[in-house]
N, C-alpha and C positions, 0 to 999 in steps of 0.2 A: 504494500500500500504506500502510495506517494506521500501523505503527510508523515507516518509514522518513520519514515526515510530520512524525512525532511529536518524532523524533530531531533531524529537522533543523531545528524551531521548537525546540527546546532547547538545540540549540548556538547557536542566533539572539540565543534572551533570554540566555544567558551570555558571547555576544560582549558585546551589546547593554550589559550590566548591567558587565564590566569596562571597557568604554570611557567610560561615563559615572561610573564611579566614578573613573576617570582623570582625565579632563578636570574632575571635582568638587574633584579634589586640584590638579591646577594651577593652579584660580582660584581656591582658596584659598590658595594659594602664593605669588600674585600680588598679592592684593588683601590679605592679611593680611601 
C-alpha cells in the first residue's frame, strides 16, 4: 500500500536526519 510506504520512508528520513544531526553535534563537541 502506497501511504503505509510513504509513512515509513518518512519516519526513515526523520530517524535518519536526527541521528546525523547528533552525531554533527558531537564532533563538533569534540573537535571544537
Amino acid at each position: 500500500m502506497f501511504s503505509k510506504r510513504f509513512v515509513k520512508v518518512m519516519v526513515y528520513l526523520m530517524l535518519f536526519a536526527m541521528v546525523s544531526s547528533v552525531v554533527l553535534y558531537a564532533v563538533g563537541m569534540i573537535m571544537g
